[in-house]
C-alpha positions in Angstrom: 0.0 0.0 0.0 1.3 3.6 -0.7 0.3 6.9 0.9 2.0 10.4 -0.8 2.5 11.9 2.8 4.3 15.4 4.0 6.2 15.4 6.8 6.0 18.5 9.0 8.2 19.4 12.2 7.6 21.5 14.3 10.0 22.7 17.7 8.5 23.7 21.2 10.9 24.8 24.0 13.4 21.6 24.0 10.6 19.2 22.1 10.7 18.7 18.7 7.6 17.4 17.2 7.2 15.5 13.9 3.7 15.6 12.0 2.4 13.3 9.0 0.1 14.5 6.6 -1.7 12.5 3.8 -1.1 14.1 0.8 -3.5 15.3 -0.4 -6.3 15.4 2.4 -8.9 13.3 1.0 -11.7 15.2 0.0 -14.9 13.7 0.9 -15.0 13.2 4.3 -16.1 14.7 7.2 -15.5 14.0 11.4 -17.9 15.7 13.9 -18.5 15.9 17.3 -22.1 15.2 17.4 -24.5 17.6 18.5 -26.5 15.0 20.9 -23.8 13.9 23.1 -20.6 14.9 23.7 -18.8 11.9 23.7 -19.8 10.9 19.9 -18.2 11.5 16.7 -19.4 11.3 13.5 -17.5 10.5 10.5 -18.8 10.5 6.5 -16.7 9.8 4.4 -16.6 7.9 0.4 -14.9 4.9 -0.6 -11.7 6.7 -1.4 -11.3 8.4 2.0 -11.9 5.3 3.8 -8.8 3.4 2.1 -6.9 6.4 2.2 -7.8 7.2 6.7 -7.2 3.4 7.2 -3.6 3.4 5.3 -2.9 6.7 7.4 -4.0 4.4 10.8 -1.7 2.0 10.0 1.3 4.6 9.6 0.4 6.2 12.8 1.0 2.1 14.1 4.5 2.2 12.1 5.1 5.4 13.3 5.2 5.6 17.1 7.7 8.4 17.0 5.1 10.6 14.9 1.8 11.9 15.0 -0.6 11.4 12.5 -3.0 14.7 11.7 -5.7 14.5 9.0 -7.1 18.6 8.4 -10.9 17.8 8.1 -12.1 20.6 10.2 -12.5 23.0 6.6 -13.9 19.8 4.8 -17.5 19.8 3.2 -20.4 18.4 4.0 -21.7 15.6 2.3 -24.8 16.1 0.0 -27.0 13.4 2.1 -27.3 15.2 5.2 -28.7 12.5 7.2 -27.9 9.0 7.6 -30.3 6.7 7.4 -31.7 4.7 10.4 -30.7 1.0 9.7 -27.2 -0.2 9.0 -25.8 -3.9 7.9 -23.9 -3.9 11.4 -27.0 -4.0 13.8 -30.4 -3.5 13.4 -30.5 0.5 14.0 -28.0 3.1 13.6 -28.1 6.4 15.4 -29.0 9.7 12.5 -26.0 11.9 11.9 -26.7 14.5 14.1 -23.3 16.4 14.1 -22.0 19.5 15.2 -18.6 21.3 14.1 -16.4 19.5 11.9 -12.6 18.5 13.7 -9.4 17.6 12.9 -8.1 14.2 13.6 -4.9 13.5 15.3 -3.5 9.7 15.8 -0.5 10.0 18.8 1.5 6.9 20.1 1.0 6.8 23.8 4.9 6.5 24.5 5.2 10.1 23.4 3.5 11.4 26.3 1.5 14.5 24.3 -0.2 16.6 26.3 -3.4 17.8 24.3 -3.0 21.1 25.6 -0.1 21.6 23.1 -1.2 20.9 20.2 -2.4 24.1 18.8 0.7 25.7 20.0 2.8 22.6 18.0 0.0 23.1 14.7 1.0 27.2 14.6 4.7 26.0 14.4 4.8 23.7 11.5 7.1 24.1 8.8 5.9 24.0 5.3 6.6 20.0 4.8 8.5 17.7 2.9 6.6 15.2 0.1 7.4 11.7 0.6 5.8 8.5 0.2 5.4 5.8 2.7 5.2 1.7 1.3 3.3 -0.7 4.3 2.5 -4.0 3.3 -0.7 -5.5 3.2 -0.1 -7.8 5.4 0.1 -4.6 7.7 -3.8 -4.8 7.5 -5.5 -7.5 9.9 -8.2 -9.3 8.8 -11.5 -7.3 9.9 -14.0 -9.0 12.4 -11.4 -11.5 13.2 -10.6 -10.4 16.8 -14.0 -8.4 17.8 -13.0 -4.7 19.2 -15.2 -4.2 21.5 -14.4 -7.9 23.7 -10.8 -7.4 24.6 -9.1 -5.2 22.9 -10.3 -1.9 24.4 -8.8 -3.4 27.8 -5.5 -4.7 26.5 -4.7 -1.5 24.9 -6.8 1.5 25.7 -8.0 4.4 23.6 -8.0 7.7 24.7 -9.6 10.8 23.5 -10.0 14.3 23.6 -11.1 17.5 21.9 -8.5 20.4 21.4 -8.3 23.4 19.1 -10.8 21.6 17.3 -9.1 18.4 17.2 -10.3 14.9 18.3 -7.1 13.7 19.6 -7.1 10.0 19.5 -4.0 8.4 21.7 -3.4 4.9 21.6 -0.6 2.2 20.4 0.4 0.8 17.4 -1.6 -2.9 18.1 -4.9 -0.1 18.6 -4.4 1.3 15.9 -3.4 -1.6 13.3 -6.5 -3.0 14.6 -9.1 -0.1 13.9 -7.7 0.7 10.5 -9.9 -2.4 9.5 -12.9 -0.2 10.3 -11.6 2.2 7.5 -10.7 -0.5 5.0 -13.7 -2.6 5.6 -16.2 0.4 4.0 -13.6 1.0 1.3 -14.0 -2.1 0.0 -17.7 -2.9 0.8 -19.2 0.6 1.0 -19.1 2.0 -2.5 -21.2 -1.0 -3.8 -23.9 -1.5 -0.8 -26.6 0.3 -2.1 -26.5 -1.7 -5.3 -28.1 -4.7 -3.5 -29.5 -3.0 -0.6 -30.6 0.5 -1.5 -32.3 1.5 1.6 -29.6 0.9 4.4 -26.2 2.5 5.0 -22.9 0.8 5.4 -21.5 1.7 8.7 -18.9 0.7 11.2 -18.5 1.9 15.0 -16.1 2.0 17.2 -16.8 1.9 20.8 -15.1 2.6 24.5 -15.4 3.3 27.8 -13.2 5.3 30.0 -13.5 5.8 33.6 -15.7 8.2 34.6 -16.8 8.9 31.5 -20.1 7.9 29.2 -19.2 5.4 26.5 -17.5 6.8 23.8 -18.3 6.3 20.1 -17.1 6.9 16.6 -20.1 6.4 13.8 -18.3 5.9 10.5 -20.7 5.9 7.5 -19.9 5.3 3.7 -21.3 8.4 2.3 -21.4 8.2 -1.5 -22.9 11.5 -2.5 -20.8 14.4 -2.5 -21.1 17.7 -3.5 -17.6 18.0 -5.3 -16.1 15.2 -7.8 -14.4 12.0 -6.5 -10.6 12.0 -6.6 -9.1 9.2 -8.2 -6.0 6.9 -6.4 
């Protein structure tokens, strides 16, 4: 597999701070913090997007000395403004109610980022340098073949937050190997779904608790009309 990247630094005090880019941000997608609870996120996205956010969570696995950012918080909004209330995972799935749009930012837990920084960190990037990162496919685990939501969420847990109008997702690279599948799986099985099912959505969800929190929630839904054009891989 092969992502065109640019690779930003950026130096705070004595840290220096490396930032990956896909190049370029894919175009039809959207992440949200959803309007109904604070703890849910809401991602549309196309076929293309979806194989192209799922390569970029398997570099932020490679990548533990790096942080993966994805500038969505300027992206449009998909043409269907509504999902719609059944999906192929489960026998409802909650309506896109979403808010603003955000960033998203993948960090490695070992580099100890305090969310706080990060719009200080974002003001300081240089301009970037084009490059293009090869991972194998057999990078990609097979999706559905170890559930999420059973063990892995206490083996290796996902935290979040919301900065500078950034969903900060902080994890390690098992994490987030495993929930690239969620990206992959609609990039492969999204962009034909309605063609044999034409009144449900293809969606995938990722789910988590954290202490002393409600259970948090990513809603990813193939989204296959756009108001721009489709860019072509």
């Amino acid at each position: 597999m092969r992502l065109p990247i640019t690779v930003h630094r950026a130096r705070l005090g004595k840290h220096s701070y490396r930032v990956i880019r896909p190049r370029p941000t894919p175009p039809n997608v959207v992440l949200s913090q959803c309007s109904t609870a604070a703890s849910e996120y809401d991602i549309r996205l196309d076929g293309h997007a979806a194989h192209r956010i799922g390569v970029a969570w398997l570099l932020a696995a490679r990548s533990p000395r790096s942080m993966v950012h994805i500038p969505l918080r300027n992206s449009r909004s998909s043409a269907s403004a509504r999902c719609e209330p059944e999906c192929f995972l489960r026998e409802e799935c909650p309506y896109s109610t979403a808010e603003r749009p955000l960033d998203l930012l993948l960090v490695h837990h070992s580099l100890q980022f305090r969310p706080s920084r990060w719009k200080e960190v974002r003001a300081r990037l240089d301009g970037g340098r084009p490059e293009t990162a090869e991972l194998p496919t057999s990078d990609a685990p097979e999706f559905g073949s170890d559930p999420f939501e059973l063990h892995w969420i206490k083996r290796y847990p996902l935290r979040q937050h919301v900065h500078a109008e950034t969903l900060l997702l902080t994890g390690n690279a098992p994490l987030f190997r495993e929930l690239s599948t969620y990206f992959l799986d609609i990039a492969e099985h999204g962009p034909g779904s309605r063609l044999w099912n034409p009144r449900k959505h293809y969606c995938n969800e990722i789910r988590w608790p954290e202490i002393g929190r409600y259970g948090q929630e990513i809603h990813i839904v193939h989204a296959d009309r756009w108001s721009g054009a489709d860019i072509e891989l």
